[in-house]
Backbone bond lengths (Angstrom), bond angles and torsions (degrees), N, CA, C in turn:
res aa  C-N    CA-C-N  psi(-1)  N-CA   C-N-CA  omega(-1)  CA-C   N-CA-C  phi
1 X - - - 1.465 - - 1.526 109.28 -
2 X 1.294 124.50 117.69 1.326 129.13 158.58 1.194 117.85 -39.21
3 X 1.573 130.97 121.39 1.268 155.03 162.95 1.819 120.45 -22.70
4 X 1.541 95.54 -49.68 1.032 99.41 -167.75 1.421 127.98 -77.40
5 X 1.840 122.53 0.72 1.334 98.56 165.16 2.222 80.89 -132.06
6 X 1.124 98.89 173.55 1.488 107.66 156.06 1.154 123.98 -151.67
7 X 1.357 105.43 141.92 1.357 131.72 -164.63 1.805 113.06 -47.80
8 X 1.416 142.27 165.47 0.981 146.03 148.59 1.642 122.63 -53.18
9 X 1.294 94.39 -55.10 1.846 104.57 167.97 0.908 113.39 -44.74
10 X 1.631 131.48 -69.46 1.607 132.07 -168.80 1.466 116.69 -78.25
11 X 1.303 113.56 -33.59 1.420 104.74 -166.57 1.621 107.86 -150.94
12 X 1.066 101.73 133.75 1.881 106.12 179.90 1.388 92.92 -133.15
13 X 1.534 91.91 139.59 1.634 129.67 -166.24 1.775 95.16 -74.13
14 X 1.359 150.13 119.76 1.380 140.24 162.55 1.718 105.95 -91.65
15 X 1.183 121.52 134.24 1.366 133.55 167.62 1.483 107.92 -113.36
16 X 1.529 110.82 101.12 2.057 89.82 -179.37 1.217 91.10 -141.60
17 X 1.466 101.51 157.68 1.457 118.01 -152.45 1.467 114.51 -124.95
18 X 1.033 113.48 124.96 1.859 87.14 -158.44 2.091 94.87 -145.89
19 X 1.191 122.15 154.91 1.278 101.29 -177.15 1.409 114.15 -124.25
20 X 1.940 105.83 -177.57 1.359 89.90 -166.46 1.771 120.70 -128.76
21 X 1.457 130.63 140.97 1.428 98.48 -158.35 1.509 111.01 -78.37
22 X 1.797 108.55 3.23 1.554 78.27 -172.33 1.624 111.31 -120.63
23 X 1.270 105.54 158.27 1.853 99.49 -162.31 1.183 104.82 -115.88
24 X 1.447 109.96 151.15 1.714 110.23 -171.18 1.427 100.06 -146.74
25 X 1.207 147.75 161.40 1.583 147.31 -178.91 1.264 102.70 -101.01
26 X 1.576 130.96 -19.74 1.625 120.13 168.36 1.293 86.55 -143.41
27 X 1.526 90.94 139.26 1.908 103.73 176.89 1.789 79.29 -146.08
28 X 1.847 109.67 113.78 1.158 119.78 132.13 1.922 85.41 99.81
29 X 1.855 119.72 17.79 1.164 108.13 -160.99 1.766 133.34 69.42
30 X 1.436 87.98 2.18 1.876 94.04 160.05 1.073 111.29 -93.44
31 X 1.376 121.86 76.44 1.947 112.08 176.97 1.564 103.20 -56.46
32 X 1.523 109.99 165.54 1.357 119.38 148.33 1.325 115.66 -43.80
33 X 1.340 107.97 -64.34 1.300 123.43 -156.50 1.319 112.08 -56.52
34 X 1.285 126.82 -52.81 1.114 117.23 130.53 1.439 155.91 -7.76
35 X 1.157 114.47 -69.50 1.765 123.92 170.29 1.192 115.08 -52.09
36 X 1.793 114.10 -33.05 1.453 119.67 -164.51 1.294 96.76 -94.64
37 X 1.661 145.96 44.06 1.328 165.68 99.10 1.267 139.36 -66.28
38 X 1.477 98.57 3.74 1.961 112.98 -165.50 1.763 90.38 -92.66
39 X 1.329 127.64 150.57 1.358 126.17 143.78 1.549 109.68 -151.85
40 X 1.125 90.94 134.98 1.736 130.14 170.73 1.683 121.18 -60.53
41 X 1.374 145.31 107.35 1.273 119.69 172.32 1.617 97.27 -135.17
42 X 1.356 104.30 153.67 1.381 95.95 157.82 1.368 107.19 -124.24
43 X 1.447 108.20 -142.50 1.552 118.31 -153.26 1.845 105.10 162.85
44 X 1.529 104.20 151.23 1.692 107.58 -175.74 1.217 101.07 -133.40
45 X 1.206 125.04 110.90 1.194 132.11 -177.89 1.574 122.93 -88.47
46 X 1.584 120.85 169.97 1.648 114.29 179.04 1.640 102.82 51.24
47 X 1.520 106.09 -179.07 1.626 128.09 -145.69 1.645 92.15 -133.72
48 X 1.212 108.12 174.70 1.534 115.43 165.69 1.577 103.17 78.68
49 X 1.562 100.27 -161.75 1.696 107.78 179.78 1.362 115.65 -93.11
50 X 1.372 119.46 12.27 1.264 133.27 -149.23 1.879 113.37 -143.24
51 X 1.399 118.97 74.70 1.137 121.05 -160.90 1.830 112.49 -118.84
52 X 1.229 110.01 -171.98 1.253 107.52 145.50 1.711 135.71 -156.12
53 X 1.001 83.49 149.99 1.669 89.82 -173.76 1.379 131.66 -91.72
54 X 1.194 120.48 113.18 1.531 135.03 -168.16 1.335 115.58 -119.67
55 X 1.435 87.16 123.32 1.750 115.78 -177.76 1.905 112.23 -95.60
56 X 1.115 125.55 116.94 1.297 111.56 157.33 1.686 127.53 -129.95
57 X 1.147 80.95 154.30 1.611 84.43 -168.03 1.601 108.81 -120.23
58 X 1.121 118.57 130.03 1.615 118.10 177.00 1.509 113.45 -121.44
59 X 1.027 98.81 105.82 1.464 110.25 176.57 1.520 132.82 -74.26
60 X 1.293 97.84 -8.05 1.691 120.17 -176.10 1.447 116.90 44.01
61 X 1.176 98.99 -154.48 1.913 99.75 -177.68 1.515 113.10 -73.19
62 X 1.326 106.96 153.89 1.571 119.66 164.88 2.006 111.38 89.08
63 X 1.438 96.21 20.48 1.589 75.67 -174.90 1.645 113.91 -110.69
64 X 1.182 111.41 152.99 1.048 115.95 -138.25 1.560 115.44 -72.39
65 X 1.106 120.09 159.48 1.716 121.16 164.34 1.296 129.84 -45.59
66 X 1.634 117.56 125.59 1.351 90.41 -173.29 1.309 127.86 110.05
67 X 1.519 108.87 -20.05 1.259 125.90 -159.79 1.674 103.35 -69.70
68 X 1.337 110.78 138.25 1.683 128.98 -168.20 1.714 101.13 -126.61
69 X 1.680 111.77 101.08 1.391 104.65 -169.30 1.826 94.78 -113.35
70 X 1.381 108.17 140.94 1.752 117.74 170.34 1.370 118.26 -140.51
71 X 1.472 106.20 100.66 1.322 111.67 178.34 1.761 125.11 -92.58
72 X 1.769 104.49 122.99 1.000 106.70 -143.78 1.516 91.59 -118.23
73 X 2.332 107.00 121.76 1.008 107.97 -150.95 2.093 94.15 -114.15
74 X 1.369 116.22 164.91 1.487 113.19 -178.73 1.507 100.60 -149.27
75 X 1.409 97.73 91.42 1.514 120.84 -161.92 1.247 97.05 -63.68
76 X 1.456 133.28 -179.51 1.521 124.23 161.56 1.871 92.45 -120.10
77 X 1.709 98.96 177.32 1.504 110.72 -168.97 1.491 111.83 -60.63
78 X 1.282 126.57 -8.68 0.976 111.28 -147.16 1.752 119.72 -112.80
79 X 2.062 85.93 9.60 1.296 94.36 175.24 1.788 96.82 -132.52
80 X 0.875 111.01 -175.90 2.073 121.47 172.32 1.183 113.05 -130.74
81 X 1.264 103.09 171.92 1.553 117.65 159.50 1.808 115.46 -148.61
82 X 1.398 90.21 133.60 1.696 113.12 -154.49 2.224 84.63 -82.70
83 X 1.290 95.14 110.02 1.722 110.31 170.68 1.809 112.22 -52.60
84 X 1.588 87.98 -54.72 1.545 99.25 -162.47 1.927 103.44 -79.64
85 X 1.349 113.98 -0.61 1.553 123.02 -179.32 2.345 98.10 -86.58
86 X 1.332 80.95 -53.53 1.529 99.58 160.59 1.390 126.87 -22.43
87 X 1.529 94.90 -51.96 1.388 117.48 -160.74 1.543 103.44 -70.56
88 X 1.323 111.08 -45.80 1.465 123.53 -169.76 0.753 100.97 -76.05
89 X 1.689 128.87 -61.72 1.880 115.13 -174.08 1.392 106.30 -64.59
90 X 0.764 137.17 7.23 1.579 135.31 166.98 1.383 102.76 -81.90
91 X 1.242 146.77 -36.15 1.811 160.51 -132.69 1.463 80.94 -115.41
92 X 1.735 112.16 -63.34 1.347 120.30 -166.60 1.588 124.26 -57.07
93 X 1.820 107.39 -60.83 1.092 114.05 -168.12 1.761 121.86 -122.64
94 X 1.767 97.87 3.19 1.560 104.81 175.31 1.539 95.56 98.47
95 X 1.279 143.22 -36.70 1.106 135.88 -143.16 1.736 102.50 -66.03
96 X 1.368 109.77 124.46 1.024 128.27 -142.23 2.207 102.93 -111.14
97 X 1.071 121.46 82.76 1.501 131.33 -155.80 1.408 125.49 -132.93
98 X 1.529 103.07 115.11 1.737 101.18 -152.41 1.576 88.46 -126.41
99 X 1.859 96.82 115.25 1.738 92.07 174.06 1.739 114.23 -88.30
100 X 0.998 94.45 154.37 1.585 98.39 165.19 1.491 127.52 -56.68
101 X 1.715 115.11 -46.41 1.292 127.08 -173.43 1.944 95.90 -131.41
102 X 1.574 76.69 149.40 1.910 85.61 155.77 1.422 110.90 -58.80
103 X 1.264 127.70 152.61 1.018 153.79 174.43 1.406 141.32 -92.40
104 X 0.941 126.63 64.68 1.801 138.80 -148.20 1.947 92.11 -69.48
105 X 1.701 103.37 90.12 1.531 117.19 154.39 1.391 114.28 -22.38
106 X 1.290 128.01 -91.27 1.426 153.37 -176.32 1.558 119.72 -48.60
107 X 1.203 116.70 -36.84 1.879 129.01 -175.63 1.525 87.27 -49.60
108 X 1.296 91.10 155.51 1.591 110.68 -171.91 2.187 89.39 -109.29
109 X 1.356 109.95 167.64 1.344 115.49 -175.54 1.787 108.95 -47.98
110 X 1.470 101.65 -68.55 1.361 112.76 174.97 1.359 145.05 -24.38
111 X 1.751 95.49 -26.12 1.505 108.19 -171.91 1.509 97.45 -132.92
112 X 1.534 140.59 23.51 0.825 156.78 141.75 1.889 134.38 -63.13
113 X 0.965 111.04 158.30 1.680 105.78 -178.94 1.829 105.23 -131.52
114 X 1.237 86.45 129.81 1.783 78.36 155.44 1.750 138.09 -51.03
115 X 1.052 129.40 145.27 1.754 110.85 -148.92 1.700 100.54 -151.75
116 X 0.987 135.51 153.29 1.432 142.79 -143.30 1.277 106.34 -122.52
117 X 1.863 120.76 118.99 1.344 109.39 -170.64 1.953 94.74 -153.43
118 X 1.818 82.92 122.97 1.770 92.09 178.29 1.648 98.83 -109.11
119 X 1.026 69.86 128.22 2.072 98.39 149.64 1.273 147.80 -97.02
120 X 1.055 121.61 96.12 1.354 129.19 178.61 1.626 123.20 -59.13
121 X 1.203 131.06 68.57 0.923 130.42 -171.79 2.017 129.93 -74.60
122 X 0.989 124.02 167.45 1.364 112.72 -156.07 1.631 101.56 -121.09
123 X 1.265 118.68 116.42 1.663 116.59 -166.09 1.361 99.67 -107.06
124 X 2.049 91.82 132.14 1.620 122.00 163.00 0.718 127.83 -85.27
125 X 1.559 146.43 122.49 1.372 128.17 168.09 1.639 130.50 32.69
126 X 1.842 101.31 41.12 1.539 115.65 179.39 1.281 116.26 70.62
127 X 1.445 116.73 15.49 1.378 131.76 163.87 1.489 109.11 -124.65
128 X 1.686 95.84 133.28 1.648 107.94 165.36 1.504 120.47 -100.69
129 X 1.025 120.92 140.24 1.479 102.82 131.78 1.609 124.22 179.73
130 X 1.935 107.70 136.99 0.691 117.19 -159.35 1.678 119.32 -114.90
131 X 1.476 129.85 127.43 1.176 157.76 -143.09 1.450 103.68 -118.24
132 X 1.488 93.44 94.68 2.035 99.60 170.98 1.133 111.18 -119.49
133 X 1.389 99.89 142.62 1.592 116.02 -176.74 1.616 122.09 -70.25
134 X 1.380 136.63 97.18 1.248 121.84 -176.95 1.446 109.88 -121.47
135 X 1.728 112.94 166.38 1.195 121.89 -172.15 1.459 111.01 -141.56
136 X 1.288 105.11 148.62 1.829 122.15 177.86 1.265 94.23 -78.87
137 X 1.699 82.35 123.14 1.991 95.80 158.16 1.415 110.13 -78.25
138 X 1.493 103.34 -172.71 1.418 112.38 -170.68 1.957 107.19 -92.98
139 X 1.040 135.53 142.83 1.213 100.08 169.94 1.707 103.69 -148.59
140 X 1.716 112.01 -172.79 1.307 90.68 -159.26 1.463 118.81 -83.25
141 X 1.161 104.81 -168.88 1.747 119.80 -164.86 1.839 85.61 -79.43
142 X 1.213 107.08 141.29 1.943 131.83 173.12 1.819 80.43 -102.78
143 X 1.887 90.31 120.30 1.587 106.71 158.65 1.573 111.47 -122.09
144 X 1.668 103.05 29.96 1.518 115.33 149.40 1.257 127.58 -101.97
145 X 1.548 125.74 -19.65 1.465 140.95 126.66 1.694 76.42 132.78
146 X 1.387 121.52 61.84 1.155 126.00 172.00 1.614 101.30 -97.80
147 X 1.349 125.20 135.32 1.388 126.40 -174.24 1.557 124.82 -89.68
148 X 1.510 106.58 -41.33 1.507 115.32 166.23 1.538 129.46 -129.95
149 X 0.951 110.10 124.31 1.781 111.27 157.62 1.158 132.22 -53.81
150 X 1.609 120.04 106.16 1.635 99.97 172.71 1.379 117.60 -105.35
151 X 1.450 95.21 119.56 1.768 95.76 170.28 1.730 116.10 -102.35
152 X 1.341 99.59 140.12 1.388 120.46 -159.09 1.469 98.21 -97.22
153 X 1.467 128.79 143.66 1.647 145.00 -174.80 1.266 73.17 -145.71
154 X 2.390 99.75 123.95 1.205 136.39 174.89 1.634 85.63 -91.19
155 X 1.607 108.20 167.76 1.420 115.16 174.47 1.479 116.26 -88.05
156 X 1.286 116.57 162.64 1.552 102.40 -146.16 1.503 90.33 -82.78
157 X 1.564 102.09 -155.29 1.587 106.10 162.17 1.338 112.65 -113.60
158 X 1.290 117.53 153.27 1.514 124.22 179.15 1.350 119.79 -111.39
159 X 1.633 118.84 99.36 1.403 104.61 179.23 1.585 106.05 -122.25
160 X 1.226 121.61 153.68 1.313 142.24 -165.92 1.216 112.38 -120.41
161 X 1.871 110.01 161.92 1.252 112.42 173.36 1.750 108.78 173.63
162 X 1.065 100.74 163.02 1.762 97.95 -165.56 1.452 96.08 -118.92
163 X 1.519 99.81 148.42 1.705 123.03 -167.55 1.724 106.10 -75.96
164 X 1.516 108.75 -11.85 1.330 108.03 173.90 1.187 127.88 -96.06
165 X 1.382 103.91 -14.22 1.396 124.44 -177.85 1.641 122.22 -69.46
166 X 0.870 140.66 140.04 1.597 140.79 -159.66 1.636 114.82 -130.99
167 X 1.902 107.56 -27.30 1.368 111.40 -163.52 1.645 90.70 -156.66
168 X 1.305 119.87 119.12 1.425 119.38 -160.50 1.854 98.97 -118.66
169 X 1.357 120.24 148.54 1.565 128.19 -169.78 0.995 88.70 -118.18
170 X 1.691 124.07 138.89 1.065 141.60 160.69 1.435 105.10 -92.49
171 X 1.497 117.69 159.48 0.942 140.79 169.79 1.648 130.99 -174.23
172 X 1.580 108.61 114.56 1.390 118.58 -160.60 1.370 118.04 -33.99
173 X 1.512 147.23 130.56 1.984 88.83 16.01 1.054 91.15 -107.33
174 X 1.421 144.02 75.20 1.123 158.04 -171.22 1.657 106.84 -126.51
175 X 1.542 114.58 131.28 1.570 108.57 -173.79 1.431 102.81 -132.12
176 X 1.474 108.61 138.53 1.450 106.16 155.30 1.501 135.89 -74.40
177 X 1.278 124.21 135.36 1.362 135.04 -158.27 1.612 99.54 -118.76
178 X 1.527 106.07 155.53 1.340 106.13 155.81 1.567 108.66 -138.14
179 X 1.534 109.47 136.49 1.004 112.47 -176.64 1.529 110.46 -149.80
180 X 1.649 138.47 172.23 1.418 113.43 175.60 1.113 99.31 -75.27
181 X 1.822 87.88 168.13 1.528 119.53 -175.07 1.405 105.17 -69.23
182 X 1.076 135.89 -43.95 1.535 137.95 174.64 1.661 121.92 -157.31
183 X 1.466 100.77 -177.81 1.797 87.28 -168.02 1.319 130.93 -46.72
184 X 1.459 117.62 -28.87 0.863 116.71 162.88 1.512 143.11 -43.76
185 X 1.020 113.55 -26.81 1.428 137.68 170.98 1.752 115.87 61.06
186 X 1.304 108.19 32.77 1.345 128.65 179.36 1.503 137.75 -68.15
187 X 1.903 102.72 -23.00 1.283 109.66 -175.76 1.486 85.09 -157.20
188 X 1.340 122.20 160.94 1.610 137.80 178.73 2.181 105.03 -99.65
189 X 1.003 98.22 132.74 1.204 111.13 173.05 2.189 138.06 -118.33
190 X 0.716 111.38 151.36 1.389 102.72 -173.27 1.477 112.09 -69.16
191 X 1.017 158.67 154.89 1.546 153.78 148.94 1.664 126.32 -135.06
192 X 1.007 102.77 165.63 1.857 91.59 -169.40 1.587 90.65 -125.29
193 X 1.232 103.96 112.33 1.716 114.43 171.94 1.653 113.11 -74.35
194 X 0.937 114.22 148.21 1.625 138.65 -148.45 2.092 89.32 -111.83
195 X 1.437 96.56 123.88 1.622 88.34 -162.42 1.793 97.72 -122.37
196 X 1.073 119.26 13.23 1.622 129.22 -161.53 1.455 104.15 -120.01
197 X 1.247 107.08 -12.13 1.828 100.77 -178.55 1.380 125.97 -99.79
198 X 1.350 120.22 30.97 1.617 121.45 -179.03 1.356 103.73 -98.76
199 X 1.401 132.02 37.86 1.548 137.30 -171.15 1.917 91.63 -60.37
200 X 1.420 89.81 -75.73 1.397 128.79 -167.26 1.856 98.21 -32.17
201 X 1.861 102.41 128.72 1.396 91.10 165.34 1.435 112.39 -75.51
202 X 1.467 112.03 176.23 1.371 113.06 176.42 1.570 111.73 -65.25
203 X 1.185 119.24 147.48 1.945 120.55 170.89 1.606 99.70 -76.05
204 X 1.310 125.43 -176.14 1.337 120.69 -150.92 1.667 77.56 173.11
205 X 1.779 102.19 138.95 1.560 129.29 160.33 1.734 105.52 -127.90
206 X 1.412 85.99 156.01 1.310 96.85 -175.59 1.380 102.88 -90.55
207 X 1.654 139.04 140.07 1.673 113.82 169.38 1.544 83.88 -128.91
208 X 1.539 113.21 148.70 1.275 138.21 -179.18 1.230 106.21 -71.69
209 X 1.586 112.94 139.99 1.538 115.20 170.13 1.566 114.97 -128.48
210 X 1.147 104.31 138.11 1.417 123.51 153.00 1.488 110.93 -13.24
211 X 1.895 112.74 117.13 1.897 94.43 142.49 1.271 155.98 -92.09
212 X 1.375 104.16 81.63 1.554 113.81 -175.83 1.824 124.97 -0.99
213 X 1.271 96.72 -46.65 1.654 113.62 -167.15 1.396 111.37 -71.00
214 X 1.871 103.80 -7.34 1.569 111.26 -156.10 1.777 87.70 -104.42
215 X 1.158 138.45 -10.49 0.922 123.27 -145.28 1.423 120.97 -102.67
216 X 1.658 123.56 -5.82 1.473 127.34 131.71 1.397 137.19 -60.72
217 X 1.637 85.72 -43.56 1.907 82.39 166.07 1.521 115.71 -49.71
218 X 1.580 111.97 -55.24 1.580 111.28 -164.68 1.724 100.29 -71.95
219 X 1.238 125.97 -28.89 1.340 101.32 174.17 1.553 126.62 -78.24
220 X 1.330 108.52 -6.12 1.405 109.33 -177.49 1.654 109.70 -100.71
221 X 1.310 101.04 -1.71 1.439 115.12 -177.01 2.089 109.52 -95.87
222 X 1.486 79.08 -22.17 1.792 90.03 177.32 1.154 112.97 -73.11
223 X 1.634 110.83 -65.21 1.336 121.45 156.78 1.707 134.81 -7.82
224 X 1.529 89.93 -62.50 1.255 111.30 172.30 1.546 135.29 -53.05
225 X 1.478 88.35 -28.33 1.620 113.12 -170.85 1.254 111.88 -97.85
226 X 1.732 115.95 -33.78 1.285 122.81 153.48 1.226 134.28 -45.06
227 X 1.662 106.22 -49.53 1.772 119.09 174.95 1.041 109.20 -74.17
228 X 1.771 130.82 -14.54 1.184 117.02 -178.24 1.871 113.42 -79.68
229 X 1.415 88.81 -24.30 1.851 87.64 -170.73 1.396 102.85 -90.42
230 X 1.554 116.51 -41.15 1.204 94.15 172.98 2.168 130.74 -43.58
231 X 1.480 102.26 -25.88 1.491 109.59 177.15 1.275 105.97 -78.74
232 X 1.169 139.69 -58.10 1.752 137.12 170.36 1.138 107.59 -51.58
233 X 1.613 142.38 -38.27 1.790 127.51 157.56 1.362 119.05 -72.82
234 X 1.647 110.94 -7.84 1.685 90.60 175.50 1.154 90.18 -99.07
235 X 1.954 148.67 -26.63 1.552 135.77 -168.42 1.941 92.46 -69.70
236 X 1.190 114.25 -37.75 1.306 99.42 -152.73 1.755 103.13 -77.74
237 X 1.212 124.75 -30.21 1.212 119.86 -173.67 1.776 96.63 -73.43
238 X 1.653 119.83 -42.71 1.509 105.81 176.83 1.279 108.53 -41.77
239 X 1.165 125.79 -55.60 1.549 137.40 -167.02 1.438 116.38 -55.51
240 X 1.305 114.78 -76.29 1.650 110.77 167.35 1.564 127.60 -97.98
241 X 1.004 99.07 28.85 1.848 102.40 171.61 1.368 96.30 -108.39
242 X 1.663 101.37 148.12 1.587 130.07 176.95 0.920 127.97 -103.02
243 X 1.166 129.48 96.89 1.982 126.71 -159.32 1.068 107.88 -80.12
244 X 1.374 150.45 130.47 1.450 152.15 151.17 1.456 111.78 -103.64
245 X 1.150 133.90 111.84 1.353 125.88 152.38 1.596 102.73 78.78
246 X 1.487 106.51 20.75 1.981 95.57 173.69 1.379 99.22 101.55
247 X 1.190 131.23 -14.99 1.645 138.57 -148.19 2.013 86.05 -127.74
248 X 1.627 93.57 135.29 1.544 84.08 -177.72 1.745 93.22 -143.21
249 X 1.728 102.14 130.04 1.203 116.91 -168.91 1.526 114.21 -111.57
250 X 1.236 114.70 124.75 1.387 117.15 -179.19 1.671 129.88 -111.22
């Protein structure tokens, strides 16, 4: 089984949050002073049901060695993410993406759930940024003659942590997290969640809907079109077909 997504059956992702009494201004080389220089943005790129979503993060000067960043995203129902698309840009471009749950392709919005997806992203020169593939579900027909749905993606969360680090100090408003150490999802790790970056409103796509109001007309119009050919293929075979023996040849 490929790494990069896991199933509901075998493995569920835990996020728990728990706090700590003692406070320190750098735990592990994450100063405050520091953190309160980080910012988060995203952005939705391309048209259609089929876009992508880009997160960046700039960490600017001074951050530390080592640095282990996982941005942890909580899609809503009304969009997906394709596992086996995953699979390839992972082969292709590294992009490194561990869902919480299987992913039901086909479910329409309605009967869908919002679903939990971290990224391991790979830092440049104190710049991130990471590019996920998402897609419009299907959803139902508007019989108020409303044209699009907008579903809104909040910004993820950003928690951090250094590869040298073993035992991490919280300190407000700064929280310790646990989450895995990497995509793999093999061992649980400490992390310090990033509590200053929800400035940003949520981004928002438009997804096209169905017209409800249309949907007797077109079936009674199908119908219609059906009974009509069926009568011009049954006059025309009366007409020039040759019956022999019960058997009729045209």
């Amino acid at each position: 089984m490929d790494s990069t997504f896991v199933h509901s059956s075998t493995c569920t992702v835990y996020l728990v949050l728990f706090g700590s009494t003692q406070a320190d201004e750098n735990s592990c080389g994450l100063s405050m002073t520091w953190l309160e220089t980080v910012s988060v943005t995203m952005d939705v790129s391309k048209n259609g049901f089929h876009r992508d979503l880009v997160t960046t993060v700039d960490f600017g000067p001074g951050f530390p060695d080592g640095l282990e960043t996982l941005l942890v995203h909580r899609l809503p129902s009304g969009i997906y993410i394709d596992q086996y698309q995953l699979a390839s840009l992972k082969e292709d471009t590294g992009l490194q993406v561990l869902l919480g749950s299987a992913v039901d392709l086909e479910a329409p919005a309605h009967t869908s759930e919002e679903f939990l997806v971290l990224v391991y992203p790979a830092l440049d020169q104190g710049i991130l940024k990471a590019t996920l593939p998402i897609h419009g579900r299907y959803h139902k027909p508007s019989l108020a003659g409303k044209r699009f749905e907008l579903v809104e993606i909040k910004l993820p969360k950003l928690i951090l942590r250094t590869d040298t680090c073993t035992q991490l100090i919280s300190f407000p408003p700064y929280k310790i997290v646990d989450a895995p150490c990497t995509v793999h999802n093999l061992s649980i790790c400490q992390w310090l969640e990033i509590q200053h970056l929800q400035e940003q409103d949520p981004v928002s796509l438009e997804i096209p809907l169905g017209d409800g109001s249309l949907v007797e007309p077109v079936c009674a119009g199908t119908l219609l079109v059906t009974l009509l050919c069926c009568v011009i293929l049954s006059r025309s075979i009366w007409m020039h077909g040759v019956f022999l023996d019960n058997a009729i040849l045209i």
